[in-house]
One Martini backbone bead per residue (centre of mass of N, CA, C, O) as a GRO file, in nm:
protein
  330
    1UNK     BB    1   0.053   0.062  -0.019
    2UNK     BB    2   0.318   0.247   0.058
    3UNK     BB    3   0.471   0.131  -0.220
    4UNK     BB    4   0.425   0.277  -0.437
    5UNK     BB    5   0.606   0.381  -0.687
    6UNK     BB    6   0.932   0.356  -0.579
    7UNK     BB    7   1.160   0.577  -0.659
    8UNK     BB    8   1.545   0.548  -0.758
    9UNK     BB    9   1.866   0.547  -0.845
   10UNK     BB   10   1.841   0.233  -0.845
   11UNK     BB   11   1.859  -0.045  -1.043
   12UNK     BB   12   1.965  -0.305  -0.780
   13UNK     BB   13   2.098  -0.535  -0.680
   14UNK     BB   14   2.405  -0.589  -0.551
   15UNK     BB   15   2.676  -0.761  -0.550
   16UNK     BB   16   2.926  -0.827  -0.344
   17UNK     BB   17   3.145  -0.696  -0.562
   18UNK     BB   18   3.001  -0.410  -0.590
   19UNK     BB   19   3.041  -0.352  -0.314
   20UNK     BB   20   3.171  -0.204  -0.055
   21UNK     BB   21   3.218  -0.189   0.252
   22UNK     BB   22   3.022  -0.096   0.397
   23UNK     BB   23   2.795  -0.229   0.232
   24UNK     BB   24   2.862  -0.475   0.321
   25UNK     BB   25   2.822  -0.389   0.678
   26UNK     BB   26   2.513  -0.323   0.604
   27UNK     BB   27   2.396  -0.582   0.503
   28UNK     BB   28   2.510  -0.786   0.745
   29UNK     BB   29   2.303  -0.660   0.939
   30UNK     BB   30   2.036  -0.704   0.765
   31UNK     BB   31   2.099  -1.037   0.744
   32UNK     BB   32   2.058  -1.041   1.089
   33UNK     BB   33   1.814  -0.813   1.168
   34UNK     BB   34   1.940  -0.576   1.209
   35UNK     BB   35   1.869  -0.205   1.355
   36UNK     BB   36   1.870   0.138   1.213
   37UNK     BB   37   1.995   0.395   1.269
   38UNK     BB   38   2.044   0.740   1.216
   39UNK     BB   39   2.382   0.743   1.294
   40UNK     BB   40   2.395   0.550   1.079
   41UNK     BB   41   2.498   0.396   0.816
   42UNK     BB   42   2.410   0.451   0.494
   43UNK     BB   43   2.317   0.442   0.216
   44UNK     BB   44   2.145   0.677   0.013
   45UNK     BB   45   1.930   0.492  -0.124
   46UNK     BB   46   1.809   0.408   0.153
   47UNK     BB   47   1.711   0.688   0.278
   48UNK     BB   48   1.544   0.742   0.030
   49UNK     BB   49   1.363   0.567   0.002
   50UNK     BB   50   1.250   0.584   0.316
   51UNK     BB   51   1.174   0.892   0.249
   52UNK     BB   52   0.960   0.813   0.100
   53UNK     BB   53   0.784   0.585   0.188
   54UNK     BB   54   0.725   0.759   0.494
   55UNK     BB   55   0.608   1.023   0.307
   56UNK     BB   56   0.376   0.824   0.154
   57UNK     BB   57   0.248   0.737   0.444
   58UNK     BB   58   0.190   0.980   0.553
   59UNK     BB   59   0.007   1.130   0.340
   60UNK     BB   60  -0.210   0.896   0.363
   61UNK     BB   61  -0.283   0.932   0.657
   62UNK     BB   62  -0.430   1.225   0.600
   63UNK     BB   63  -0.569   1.228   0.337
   64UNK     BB   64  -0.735   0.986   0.479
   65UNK     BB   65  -0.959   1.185   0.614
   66UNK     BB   66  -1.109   1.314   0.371
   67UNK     BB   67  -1.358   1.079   0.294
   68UNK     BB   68  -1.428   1.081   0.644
   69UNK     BB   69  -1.454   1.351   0.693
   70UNK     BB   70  -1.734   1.401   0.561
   71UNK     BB   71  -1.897   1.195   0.745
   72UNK     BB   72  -1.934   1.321   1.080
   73UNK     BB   73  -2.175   1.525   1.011
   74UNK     BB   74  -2.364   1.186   0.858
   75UNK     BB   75  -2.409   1.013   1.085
   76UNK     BB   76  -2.678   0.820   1.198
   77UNK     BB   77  -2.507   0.799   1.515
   78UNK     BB   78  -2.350   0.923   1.762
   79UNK     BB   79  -2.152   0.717   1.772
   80UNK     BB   80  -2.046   0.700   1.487
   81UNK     BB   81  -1.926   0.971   1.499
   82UNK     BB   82  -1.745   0.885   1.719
   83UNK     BB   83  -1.593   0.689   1.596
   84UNK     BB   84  -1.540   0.840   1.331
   85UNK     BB   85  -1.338   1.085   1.522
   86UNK     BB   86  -1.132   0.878   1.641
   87UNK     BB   87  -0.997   0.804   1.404
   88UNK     BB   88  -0.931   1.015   1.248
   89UNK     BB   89  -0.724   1.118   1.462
   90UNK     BB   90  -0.571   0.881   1.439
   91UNK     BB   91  -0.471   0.916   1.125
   92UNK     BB   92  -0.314   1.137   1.195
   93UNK     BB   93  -0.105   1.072   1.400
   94UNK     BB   94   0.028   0.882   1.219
   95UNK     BB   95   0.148   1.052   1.058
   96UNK     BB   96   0.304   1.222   1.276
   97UNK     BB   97   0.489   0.999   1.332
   98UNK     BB   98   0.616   0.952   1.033
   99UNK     BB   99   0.726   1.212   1.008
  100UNK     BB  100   0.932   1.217   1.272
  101UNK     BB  101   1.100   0.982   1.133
  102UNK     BB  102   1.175   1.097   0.884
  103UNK     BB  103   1.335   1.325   1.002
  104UNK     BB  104   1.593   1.152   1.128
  105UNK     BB  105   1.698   1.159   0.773
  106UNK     BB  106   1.709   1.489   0.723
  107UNK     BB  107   1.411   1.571   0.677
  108UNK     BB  108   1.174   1.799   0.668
  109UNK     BB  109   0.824   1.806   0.700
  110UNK     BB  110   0.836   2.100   0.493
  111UNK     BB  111   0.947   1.890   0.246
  112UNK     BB  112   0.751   1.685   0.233
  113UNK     BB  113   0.489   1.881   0.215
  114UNK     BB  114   0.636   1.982  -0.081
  115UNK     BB  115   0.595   1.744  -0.231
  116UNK     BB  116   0.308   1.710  -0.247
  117UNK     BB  117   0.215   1.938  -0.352
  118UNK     BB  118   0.399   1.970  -0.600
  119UNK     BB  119   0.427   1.637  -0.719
  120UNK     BB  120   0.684   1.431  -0.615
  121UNK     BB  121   0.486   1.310  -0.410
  122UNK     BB  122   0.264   1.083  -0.293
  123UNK     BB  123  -0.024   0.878  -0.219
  124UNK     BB  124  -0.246   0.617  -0.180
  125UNK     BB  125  -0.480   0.565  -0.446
  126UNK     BB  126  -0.742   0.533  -0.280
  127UNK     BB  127  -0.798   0.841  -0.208
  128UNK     BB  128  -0.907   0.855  -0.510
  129UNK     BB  129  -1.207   0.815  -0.397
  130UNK     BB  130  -1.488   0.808  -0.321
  131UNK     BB  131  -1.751   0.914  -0.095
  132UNK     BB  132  -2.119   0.857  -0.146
  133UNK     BB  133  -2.171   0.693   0.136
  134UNK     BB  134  -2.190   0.531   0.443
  135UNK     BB  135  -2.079   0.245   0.322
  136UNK     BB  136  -1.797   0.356   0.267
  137UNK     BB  137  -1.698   0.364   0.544
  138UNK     BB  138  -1.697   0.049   0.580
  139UNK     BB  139  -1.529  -0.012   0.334
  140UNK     BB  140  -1.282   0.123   0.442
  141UNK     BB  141  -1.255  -0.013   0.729
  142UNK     BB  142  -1.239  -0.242   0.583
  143UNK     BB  143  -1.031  -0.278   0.342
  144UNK     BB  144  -0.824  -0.043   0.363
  145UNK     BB  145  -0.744  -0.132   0.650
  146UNK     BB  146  -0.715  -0.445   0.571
  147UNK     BB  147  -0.478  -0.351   0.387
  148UNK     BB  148  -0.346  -0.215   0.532
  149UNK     BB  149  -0.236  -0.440   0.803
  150UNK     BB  150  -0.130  -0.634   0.596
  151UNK     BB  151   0.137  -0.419   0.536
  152UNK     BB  152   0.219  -0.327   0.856
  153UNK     BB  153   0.306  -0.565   1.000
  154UNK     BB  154   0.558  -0.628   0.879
  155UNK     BB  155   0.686  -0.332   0.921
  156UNK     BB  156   0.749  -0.401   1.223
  157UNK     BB  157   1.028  -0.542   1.047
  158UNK     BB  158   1.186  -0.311   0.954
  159UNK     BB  159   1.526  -0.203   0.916
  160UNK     BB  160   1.420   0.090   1.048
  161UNK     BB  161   1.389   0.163   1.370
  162UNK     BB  162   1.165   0.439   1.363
  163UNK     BB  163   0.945   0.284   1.150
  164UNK     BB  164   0.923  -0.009   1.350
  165UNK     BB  165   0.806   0.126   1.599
  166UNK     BB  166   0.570   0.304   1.466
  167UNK     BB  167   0.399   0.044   1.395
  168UNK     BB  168   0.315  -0.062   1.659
  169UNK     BB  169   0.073   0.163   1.719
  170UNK     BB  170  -0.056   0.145   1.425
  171UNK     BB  171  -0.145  -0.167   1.420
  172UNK     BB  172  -0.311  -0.133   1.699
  173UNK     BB  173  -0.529   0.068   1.583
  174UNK     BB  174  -0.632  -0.021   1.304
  175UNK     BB  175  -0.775  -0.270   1.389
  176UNK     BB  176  -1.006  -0.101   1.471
  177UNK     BB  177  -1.057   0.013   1.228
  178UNK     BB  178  -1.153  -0.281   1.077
  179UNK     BB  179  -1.384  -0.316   1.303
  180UNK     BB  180  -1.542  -0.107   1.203
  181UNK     BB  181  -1.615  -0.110   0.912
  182UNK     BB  182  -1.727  -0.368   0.956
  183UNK     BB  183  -1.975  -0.330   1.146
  184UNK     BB  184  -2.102  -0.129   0.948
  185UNK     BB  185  -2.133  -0.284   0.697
  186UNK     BB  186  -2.312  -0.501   0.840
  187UNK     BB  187  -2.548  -0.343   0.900
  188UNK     BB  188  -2.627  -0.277   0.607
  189UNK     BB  189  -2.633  -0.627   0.566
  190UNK     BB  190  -2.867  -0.645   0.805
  191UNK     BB  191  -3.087  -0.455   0.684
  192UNK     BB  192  -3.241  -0.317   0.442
  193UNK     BB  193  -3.264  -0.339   0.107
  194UNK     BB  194  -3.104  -0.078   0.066
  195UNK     BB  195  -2.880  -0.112   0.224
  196UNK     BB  196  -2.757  -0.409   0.134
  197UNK     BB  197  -2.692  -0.225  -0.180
  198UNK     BB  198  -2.516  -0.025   0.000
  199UNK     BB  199  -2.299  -0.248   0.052
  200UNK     BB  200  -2.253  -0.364  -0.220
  201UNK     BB  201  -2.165  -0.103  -0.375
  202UNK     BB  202  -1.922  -0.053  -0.189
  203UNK     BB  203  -1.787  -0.306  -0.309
  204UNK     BB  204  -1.766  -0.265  -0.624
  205UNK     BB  205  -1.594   0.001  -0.589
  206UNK     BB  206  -1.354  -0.132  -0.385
  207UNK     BB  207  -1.206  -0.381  -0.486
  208UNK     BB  208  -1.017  -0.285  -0.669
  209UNK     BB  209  -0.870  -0.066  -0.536
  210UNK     BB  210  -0.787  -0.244  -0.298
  211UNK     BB  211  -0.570  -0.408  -0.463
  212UNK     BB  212  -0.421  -0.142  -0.569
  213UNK     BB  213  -0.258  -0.067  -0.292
  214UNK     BB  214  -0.033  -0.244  -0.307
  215UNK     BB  215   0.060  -0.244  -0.601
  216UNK     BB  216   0.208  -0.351  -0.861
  217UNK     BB  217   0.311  -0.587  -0.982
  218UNK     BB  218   0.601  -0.750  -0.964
  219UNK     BB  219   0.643  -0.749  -1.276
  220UNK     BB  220   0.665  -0.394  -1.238
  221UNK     BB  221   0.818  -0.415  -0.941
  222UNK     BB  222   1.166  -0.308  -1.009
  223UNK     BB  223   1.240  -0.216  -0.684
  224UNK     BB  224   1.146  -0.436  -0.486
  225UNK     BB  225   1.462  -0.638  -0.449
  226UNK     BB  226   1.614  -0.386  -0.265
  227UNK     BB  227   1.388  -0.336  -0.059
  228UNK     BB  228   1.396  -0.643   0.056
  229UNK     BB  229   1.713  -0.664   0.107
  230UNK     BB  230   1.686  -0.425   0.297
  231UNK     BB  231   1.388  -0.429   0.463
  232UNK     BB  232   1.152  -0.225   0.365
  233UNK     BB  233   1.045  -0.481   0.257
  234UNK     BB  234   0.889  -0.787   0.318
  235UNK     BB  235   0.648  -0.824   0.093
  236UNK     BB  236   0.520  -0.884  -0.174
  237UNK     BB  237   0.272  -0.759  -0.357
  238UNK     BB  238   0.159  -1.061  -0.436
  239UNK     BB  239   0.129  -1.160  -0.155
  240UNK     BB  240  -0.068  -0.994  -0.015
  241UNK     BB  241  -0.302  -1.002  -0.206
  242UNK     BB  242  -0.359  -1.248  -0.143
  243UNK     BB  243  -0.409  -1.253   0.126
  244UNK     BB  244  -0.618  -1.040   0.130
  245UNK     BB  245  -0.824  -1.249  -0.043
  246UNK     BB  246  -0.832  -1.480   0.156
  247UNK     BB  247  -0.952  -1.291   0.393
  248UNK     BB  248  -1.242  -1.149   0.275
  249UNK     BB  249  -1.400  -1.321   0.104
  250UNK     BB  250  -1.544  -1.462   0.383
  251UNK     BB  251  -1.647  -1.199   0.496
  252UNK     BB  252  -1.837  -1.174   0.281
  253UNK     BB  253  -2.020  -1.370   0.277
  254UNK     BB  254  -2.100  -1.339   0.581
  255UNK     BB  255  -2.270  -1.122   0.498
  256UNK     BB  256  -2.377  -1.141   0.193
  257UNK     BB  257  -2.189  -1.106  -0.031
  258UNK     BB  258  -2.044  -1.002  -0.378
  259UNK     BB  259  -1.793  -1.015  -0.496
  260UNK     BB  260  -1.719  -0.872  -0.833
  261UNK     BB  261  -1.578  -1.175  -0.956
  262UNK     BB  262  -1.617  -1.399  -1.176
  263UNK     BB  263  -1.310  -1.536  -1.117
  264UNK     BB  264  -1.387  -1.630  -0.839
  265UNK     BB  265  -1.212  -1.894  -0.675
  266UNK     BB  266  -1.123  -2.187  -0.544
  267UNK     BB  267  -0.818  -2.368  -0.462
  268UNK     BB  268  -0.698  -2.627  -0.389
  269UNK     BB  269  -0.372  -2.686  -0.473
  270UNK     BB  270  -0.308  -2.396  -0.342
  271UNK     BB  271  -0.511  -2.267  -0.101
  272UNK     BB  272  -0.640  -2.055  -0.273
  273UNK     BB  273  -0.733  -1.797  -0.464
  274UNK     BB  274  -0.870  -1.699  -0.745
  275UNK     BB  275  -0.814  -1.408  -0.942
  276UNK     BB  276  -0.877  -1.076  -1.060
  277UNK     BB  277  -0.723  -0.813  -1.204
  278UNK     BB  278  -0.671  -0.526  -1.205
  279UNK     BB  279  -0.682  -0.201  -1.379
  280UNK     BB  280  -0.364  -0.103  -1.438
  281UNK     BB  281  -0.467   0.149  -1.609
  282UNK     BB  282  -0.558   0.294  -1.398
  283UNK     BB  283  -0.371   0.321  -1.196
  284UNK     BB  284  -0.169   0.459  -1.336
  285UNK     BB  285  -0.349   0.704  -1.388
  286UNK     BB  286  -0.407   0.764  -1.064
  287UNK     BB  287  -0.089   0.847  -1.028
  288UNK     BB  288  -0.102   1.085  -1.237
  289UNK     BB  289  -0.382   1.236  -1.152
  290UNK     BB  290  -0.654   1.075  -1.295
  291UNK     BB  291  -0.870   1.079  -1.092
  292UNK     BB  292  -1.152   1.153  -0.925
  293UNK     BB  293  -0.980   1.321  -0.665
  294UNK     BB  294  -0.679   1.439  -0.706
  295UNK     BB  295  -0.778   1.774  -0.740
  296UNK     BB  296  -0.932   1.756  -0.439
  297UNK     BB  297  -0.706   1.685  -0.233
  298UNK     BB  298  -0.477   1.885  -0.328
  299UNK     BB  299  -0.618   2.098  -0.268
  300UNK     BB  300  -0.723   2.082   0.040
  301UNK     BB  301  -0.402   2.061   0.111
  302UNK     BB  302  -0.300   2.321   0.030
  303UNK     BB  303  -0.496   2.502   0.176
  304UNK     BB  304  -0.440   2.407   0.443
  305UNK     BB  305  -0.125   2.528   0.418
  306UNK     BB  306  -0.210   2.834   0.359
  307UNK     BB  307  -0.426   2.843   0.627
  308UNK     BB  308  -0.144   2.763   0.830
  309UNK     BB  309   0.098   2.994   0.807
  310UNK     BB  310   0.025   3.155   1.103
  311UNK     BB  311   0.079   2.898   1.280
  312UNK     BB  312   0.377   2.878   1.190
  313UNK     BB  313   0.494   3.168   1.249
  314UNK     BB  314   0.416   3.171   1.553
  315UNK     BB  315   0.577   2.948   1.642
  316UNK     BB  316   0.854   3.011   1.539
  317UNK     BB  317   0.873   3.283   1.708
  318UNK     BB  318   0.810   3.183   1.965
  319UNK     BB  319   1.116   2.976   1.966
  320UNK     BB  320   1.287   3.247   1.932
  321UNK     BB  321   1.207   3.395   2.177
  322UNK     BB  322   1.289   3.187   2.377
  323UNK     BB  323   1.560   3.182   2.337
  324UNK     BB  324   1.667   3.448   2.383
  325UNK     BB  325   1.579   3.416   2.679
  326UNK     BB  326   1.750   3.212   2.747
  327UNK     BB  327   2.045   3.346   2.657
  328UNK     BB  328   2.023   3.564   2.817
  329UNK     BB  329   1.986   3.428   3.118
  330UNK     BB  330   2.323   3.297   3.053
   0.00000   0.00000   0.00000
């Protein structure tokens, strides 16, 4: 999910013959298990990864509560607003804890959330999706964070030090939010036929997104064998996309839901389903920008960065008045 199409200027994991001695004592850490902490050497291309990687992660975690936060105050139950309020709470914290890493590896909150606003950083193609209905809330939070959890949790074992501590509060934080959004979907599935029917919808229109979540396939993401050698990614893109297609298939069934895929079916052999792959060529589109939401996510990121640019500048005016009494008093 949140490994989309991160490219760097590595073009291959190197041979041992091609790396240099810090490299063979670089990999010879990350192969032992050992976490790499801010102030240890490390090559420059894991760094950069590293920074997109945990930059796209942060960035998800915000814009995702753009089209939760849509429906806070359209919830058809004060319990359910206050769930979804403390949820959206949860994601921006997310962030935040995220933005903190990268900063660690000498690059600050400003300049990444400066990659994004002008394009040069992504978030996850799931947030350019509209929510159109009170089921799409529950679509996301079983789907979308089922899919974030899936891809998290392995991350708790990144060889990154504090990116892999940060992962640890998130992922027990997300479960709550996967058990919210089945929940909310559930009632819908044992609703009145329009609700069974909204909550049907949603799952038509979230399911091919959900897939292209993990990333492009295996063969088609290029970077992937460099960032698993360093453990920046525990598992390919189609082993995920599999797990997760074996673990929801069974939950729709159980509400009563027909996933959208007609050639999907189990397979004995394998002990997995097989399944229809989403279409690629949508994904590739939603990522260049050309998705339903993808120029009102980010007109509503720059706008919110340009309506707080006063609560930064007293911020940091503060920052200096109080040095500047500190340096005077001593």
């Amino acid at each position: 999910m949140y490994a989309q199409m991160i490219k760097t200027a590595s073009t291959g994991v190197k041979s041992d013959e091609d790396m240099s001695d810090l490299e063979r004592q670089f990999q010879a850490r990350i192969d032992a298990g050992e976490k790499i902490e801010p102030k240890d050497w490390m090559p420059e291309d894991y760094r950069a990864t590293l920074i997109r990687q945990m930059g796209q992660h942060a960035h998800s975690e915000i814009v995702g509560t753009l089209p939760e936060g849509n429906w806070v105050t359209r919830a058809p139950t004060l319990e359910r607003k206050a769930i979804l309020l403390a949820k959206v709470q949860d994601e921006a914290g997310h962030g935040l804890y995220l933005y903190c890493a990268a900063e660690t590896l000498g690059v600050t909150r400003d300049e990444i959330t400066e990659m994004l606003l002008d394009g040069r950083m992504k978030y996850s193609s799931i947030f350019n999706y509209p929510s159109l209905n009170w089921a799409d809330i529950g679509a996301i939070g079983w789907l979308v964070d089922g899919a974030a959890i899936m891809n998290q949790v392995p991350l708790q074992r990144t060889s990154y030090g504090p990116y892999s501590r940060a992962m640890v509060r998130i992922c027990k934080e997300e479960s709550f939010h996967q058990r919210q959004g089945y929940d909310a979907i559930r009632a819908c599935a044992e609703g009145t036929d329009a609700q069974k029917k909204m909550a049907q919808d949603a799952l038509n229109r979230f399911w091919y997104p959900s897939l292209m979540m993990f990333g492009p396939p295996d063969s088609d993401s290029v970077h992937s064998a460099q960032s698993m050698a360093w453990k920046i990614k525990i598992n390919t893109n189609d082993e995920l996309r599999q797990k997760f297609v074996d673990q929801t298939v069974p939950q729709a069934e159980y509400l009563g839901l027909t996933v959208p895929d007609e050639n999907l079916k189990w397979n004995d052999e394998t002990g997995q389903y097989d399944f229809s792959q989403p279409d690629w060529g949508e994904f590739f589109d939603v990522v260049k920008g050309n998705g339903p939401c993808n120029v009102d996510r980010l007109a509503d990121r720059n706008k919110a960065w340009d309506d707080g640019a006063w609560v930064r500048d007293g911020m940091m005016a503060h920052a200096r008045k109080k040095a500047a009494a500190k340096i005077a008093a001593e």
